[in-house]
N, C-alpha and C positions, 0 to 999 in steps of 0.2 A: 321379899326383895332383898338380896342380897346389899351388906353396907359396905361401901368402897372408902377407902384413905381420900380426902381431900386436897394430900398433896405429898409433893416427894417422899417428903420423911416423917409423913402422920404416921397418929399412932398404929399400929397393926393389929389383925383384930386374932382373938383366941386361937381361930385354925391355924391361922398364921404362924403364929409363935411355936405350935406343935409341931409345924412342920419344917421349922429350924430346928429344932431339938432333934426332932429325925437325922436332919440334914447333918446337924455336928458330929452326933454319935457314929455315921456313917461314913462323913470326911475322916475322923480320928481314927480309922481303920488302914486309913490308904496308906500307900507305900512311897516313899520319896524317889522320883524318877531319875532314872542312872542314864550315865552318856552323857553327849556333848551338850552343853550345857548346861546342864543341872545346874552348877551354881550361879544362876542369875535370872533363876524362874521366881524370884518371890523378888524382882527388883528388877525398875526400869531401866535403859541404856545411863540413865542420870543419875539411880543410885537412891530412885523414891522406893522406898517399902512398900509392896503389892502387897493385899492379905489375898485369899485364894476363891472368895465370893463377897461380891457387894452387894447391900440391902438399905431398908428405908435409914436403920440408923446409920448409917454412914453419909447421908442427906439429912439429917432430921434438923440442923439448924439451916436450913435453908429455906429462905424468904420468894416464893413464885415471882412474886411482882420485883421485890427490892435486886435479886440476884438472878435470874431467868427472863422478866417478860417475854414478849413478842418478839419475832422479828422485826428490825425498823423501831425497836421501842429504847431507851435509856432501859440499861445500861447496856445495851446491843450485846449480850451475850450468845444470844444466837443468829448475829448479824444486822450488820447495817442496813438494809434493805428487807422491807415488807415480804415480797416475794423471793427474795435470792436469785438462783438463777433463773429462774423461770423466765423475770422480764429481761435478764440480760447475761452472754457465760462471759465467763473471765475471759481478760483476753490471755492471748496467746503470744507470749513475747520470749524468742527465743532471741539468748547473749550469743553475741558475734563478731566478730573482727578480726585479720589477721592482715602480717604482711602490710604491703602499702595498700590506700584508698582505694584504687582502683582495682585492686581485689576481691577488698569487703564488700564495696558497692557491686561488684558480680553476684558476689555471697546475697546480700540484699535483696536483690532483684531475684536472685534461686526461691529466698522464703516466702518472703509475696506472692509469688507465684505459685509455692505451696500451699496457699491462703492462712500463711501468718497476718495479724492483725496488728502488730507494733513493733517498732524497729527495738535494739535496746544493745548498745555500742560497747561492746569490748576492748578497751587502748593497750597498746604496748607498756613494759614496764616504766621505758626513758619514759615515756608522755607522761607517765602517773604519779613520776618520780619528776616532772620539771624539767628534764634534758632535752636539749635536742639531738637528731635522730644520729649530727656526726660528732656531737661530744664525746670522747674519750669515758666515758661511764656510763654509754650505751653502747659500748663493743658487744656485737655477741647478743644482744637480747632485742635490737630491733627489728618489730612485726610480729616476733615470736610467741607474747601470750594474749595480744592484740590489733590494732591495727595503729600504725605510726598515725599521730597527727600533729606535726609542727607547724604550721601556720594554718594564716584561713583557705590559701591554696588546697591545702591538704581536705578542708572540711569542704569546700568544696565539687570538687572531686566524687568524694565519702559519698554526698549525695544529692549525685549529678541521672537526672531522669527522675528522680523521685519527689515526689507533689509534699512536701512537708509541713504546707497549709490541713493541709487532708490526714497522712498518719499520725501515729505521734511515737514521740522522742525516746527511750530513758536513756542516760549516758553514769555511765558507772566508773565514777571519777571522784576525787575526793579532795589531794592537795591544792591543784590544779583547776578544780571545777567551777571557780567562777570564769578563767577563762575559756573553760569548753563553756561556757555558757555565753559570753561573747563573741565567740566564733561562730557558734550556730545559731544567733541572730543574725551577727553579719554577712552569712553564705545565705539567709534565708532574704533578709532583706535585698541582698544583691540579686536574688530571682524577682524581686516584686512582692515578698509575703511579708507584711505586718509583723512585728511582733509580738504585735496583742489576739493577732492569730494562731500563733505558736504552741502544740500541747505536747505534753510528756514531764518526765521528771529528768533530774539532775541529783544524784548522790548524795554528794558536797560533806559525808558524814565523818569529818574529820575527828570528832572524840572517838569515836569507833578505832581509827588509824594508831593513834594513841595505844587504845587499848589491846587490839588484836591485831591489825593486816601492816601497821609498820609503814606505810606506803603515806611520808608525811612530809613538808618541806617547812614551815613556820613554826615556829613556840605557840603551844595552846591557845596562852591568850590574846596576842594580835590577830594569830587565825581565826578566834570567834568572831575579831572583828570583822573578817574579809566576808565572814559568812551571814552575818546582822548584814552585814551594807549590802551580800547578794542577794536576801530575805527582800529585803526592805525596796529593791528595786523590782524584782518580779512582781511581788505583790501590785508595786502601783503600776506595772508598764504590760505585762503578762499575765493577766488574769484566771488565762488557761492551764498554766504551769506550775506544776508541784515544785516547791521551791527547794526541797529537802527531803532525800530518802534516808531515813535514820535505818540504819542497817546492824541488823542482829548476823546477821548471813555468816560474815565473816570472824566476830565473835565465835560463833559455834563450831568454824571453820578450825576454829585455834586449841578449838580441845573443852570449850564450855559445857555444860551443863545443859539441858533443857531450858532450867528457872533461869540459871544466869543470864543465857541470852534475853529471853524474856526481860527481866528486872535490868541488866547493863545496857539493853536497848532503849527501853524507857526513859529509864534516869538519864541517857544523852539526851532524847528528845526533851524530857522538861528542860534539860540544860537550855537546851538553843533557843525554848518558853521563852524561858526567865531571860536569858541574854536580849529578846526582841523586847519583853516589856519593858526591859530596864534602859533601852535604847529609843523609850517610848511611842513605841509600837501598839497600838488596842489589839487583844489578843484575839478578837473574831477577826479583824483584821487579817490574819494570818495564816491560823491556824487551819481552816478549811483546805488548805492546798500543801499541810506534810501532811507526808506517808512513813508509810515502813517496808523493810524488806527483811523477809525470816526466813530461815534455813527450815527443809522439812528432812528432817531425819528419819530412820529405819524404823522407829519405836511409834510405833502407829498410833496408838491410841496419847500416849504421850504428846505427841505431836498437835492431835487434833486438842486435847486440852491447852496445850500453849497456845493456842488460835485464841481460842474462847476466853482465858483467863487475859489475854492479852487486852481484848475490846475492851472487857467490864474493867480493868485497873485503867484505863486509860481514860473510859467515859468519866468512870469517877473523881480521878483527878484536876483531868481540862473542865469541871462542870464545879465542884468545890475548894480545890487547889485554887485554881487560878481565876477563877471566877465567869469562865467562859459564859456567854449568855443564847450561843446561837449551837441549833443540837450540831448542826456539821462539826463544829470546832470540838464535838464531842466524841466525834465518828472516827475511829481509827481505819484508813485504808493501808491496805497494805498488799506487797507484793510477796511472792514466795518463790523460792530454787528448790529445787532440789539438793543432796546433801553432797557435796565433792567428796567429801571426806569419809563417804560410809560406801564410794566405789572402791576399786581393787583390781587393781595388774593384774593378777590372777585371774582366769576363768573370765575376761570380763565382758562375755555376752549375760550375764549374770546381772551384769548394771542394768538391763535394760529390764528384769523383773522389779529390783529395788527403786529404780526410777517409778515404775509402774505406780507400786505400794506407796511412794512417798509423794508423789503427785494425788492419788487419792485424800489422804491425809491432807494435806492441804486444801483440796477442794470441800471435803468434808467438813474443815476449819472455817471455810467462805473466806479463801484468798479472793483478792479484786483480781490477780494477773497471776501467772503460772510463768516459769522457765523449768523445763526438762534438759537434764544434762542428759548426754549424750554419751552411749557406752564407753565409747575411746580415750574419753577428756582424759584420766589416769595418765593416759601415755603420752599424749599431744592433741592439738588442739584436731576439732572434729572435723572427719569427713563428709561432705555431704548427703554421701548414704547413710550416716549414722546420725546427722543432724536430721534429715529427714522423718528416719525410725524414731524419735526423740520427740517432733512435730507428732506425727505419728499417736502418739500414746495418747499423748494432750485429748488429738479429736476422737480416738477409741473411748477414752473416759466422756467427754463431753455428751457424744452420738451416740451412744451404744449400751454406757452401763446403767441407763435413768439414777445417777446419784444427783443428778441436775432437779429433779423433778417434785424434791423435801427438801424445805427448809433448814436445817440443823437437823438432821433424821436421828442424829443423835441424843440432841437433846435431852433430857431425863434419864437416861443412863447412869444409874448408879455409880457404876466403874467412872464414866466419863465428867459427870457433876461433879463426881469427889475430888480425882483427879485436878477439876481443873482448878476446883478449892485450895487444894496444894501447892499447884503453880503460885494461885496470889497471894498464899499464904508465904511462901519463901519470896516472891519477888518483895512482898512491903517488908519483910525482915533484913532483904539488901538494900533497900532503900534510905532503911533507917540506918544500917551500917555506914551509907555513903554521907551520910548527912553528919555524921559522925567525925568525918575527915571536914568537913566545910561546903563539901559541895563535887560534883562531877570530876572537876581542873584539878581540885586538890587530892582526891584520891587515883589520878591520875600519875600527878607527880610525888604522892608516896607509893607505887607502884602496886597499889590496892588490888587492881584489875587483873595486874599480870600476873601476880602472884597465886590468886582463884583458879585464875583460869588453869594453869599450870597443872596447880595441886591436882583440877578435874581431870586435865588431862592424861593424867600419869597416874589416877586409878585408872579412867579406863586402858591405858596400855595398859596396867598390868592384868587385869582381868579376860582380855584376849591371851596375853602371854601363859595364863595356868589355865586358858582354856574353859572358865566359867560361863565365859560370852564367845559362840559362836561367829567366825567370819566364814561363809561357805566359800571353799575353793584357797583358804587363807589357813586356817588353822584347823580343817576337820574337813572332810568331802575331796579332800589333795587326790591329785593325780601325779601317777609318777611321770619323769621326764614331762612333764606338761611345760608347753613352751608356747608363747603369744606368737601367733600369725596373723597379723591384720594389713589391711596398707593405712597407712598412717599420713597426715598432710606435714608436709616438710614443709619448710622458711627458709632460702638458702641466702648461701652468705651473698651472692650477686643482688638477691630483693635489697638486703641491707647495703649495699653499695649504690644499688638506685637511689632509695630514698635519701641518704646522703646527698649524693646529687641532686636529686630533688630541691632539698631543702636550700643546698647550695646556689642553686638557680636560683631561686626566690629571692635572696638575700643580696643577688647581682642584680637583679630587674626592680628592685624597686626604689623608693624616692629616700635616699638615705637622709637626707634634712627631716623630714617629715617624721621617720622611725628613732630619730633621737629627739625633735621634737616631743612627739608624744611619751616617750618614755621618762623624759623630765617631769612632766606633768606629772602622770603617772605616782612618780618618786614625793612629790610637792602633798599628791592628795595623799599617799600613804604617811605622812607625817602632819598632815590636819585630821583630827577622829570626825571633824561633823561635816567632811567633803565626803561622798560616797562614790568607792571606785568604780563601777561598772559602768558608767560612762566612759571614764578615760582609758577601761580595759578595753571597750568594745571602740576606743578611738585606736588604741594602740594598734587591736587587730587589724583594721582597715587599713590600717599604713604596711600592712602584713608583717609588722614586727613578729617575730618568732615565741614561741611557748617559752623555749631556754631566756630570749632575752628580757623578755615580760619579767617572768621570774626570777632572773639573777636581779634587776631592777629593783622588786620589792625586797629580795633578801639583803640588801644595801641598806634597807632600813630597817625590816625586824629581823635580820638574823639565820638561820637555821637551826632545826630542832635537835639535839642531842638527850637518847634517853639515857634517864637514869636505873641501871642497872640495880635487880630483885635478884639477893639469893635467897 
């Protein structure tokens, strides 16, 4: 009988060893391969050191049980769930919004009917930025990379014919997001739906904002507070509702790393931890209803170890960190995009293979949800032929390529173990960096984050620019005179003169006593810490006080954000 290794990185037996020796003596003959790319064949998009075969010792400190188990087991390295997908696929939540409501809810009702399974709302920049639609600093951008929503008119509207007891929600919102969250109680309640009926997520991942998407209206630390009192009220009133999507997405968007996202993703979520227990919150309490949302990038295999290294640092932490006692609060859910930033103007039917590749990766990773970007986004927001193709890919992967049908099929892979050891090995080395500064807020405002991210950023531009890292159709595979023919979804300036109007009606039809009423209040609870706003947000909105005047309201007491400039 033949004797087998007991585990990843047992010892290897005599033949074994000879036939690495072969194997060296044979690699040290080859030839380093010339052309486009060559120089970033022995390194990830991130800049890890690839060697050119993995084996047991490159696993050999690895513990089965402590760092692997099961699926469904602590420290869910190879997924939260026993079975994966077998007993259930991700859903399917294609990002949307454009124009005014009555738009999106057309767009809506198109996906549904392609049998998407979750809505998951795209806003305009003024909405994401606190403006309303006819402020003077929303010239020119409303509808444009979203869908306007200034009052609860607006969300009503959004989703007017749609059963929202029944779907569920995500809304990708961040400064603003505890009032998208009181508006879409309020439009739901005003059909007859509970609110402890109500499922989906809400953003709300303002340290992120801070750090990469810019898209911020309060100073860090009152804004923790808005986002502890949003915590603190779903929890008791929405039970269904992820309170919190901590988003790496946009971090990576900004030019990060792999690990970075990984480790600057994390370390916000313990942030918002520590801010609930210190607002004494019990953390099982809690913790079972965040999520995350990760960018899946080009680098395939990389990608799939940031999944995996993601769970096991998380498990580990929400279970000794913080002392969690229930496994949910140990279970990292998490959503996944695709990368915007690894499409390309050029050639860009091209997106729709990288889409392909990077949606895999992700489901390989065991995302809970998927979004597929859509070939066009590069240029303007998407067609619905190309949203479709985008839907499209999702149910090809799901139906068709049995990646569904193995748990972690990865799993034990050499390459892929080691890998993802690396991930956790540089996210606890940022960790300990951030901890370094005091904490999330404070290396926030020493410019910690921007400054990383930067640096990362600007190897990899240059690494395209000499041509080491190939972009097809970008810097190698060019076609001459190659020139984009697509049709494209325009926003014109008449939508944004409606919605103006719009908005303007609303603010002529309603009970003006009533909307300075509650915005008093409003101002009273944002200057008591132990009154919690979301009652008096979700009063504001039903007087259809506007998103702009919600928010100039609260900035009356803490202020606006000015960042401080990293050279």
């Amino acid at each position: 009988m033949i004797e087998r290794p007991s585990g990843l990185g047992a010892q290897a037996n005599p033949e074994f060893e000879e036939q690495k020796q072969r194997w060296d003596r044979a690699s040290a003959k080859g030839k380093s391969r010339k052309g486009p790319g060559s120089g970033a064949v022995d390194r990830t998009i991130s800049d890890v050191p690839l060697k050119t075969v993995y084996g047991p010792e490159d696993v050999a400190h690895l513990d089965l049980a402590r760092d692997l188990a099961w699926p469904g087991e602590f420290p869910y390295t190879r997924g939260i769930h026993p079975n994966g997908y077998r007993d259930r696929l991700w859903t399917m939540r294609q990002f949307a919004g454009f124009g005014t409501a009555k738009q999106t809810n057309e767009r809506y009702h198109f996906l549904l009917e392609q049998g998407q399974h979750g809505l998951s709302v795209a806003f305009d920049m003024p909405t994401l930025m606190g403006y309303d639609s006819d402020a003077p600093q929303a010239l020119g951008e409303v509808g444009k990379c979203g869908v306007a929503i200034d009052s609860l008119a607006d969300m009503e509207v959004l989703f007017d014919g749609i059963d929202m007891g029944d779907i569920t929600t995500s809304m990708t919102i961040n400064g603003p997001a505890a009032i998208a969250v009181a508006q879409y109680i309020a439009a739901a309640e005003k059909k007859g739906i509970p609110r402890a009926k109500l499922g989906g997520t809400i953003q709300a991942d303002i340290l992120k904002e801070y750090i990469a998407q810019k898209e911020w209206i309060f100073p860090p630390r009152p804004h923790m507070r808005v986002i502890v009192d949003m915590i603190q009220f779903c929890t008791r009133e929405m039970p269904k509702w992820n309170t919190i999507s901590i988003s790496g997405y946009h971090i990576r968007e900004a030019g990060s790393t792999a690990a970075q996202e990984l480790a600057f993703t994390l370390a916000d979520g313990f942030a918002y931890v520590e801010a609930c227990v210190e607002a004494g919150m019990d953390v099982d309490a809690f913790a079972p209803r965040l999520s995350y949302f990760f960018n899946s990038h080009v680098d395939f295999f990389e990608e799939i170890a940031k999944f995996r290294a993601a769970r096991r640092i998380y498990a580990r932490h929400m279970r000794d960190r913080f002392g969690a006692k229930n496994p949910k609060s140990w279970q990292l859910r998490f959503h996944t995009q695709t990368a915007g930033c690894s499409a390309t103007a050029q050639q860009p039917e091209n997106n729709i293979v990288r889409v392909a590749f990077e949606a895999m990766a992700a489901v390989l990773g065991g995302t809970q949800s998927l979004h597929t970007n859509s070939m066009d986004e590069v240029l303007a927001l998407p067609t619905e032929k190309s949203v479709e193709i985008a839907l499209r890919t999702q149910q090809v992967l799901a139906y068709e390529t049995n990646v569904t049908n193995v748990v972690d099929p990865l799993g034990g892979s050499y390459y892929v173990e080691a890998l993802t050891d690396e991930m956790e090995r540089q996210a606890e080395a940022y960790f300990t960096q951030i901890a370094e500064y005091g904490g999330v807020v404070e290396a926030i405002e020493a410019g910690f984050f921007q400054k990383e991210i930067a640096e990362a950023s600007y190897r990899y531009q240059r690494s395209i620019e000499s041509k080491d890292r190939v972009i097809v159709g970008v810097n190698a595979f060019v076609r001459d005179g190659e020139q984009v023919a697509m049709d494209l979804l325009k926003i014109t300036q008449e939508m944004e003169r409606e919605q103006a109007r719009s908005v303007q009606a609303v603010r002529e039809n309603r009970d003006g006593a009533a909307v300075q009423r509650t915005l008093e209040r409003l101002q009273v609870a944002c200057r008591d810490p132990k009154d919690n706003l979301m009652p008096h947000l979700i009063d504001c909105v039903n007087a259809y006080c506007t998103e702009g005047e919600i928010v100039e309201a609260m900035v009356t007491v803490y202020g606006r954000y000015t960042e401080r400039s990293v050279f």
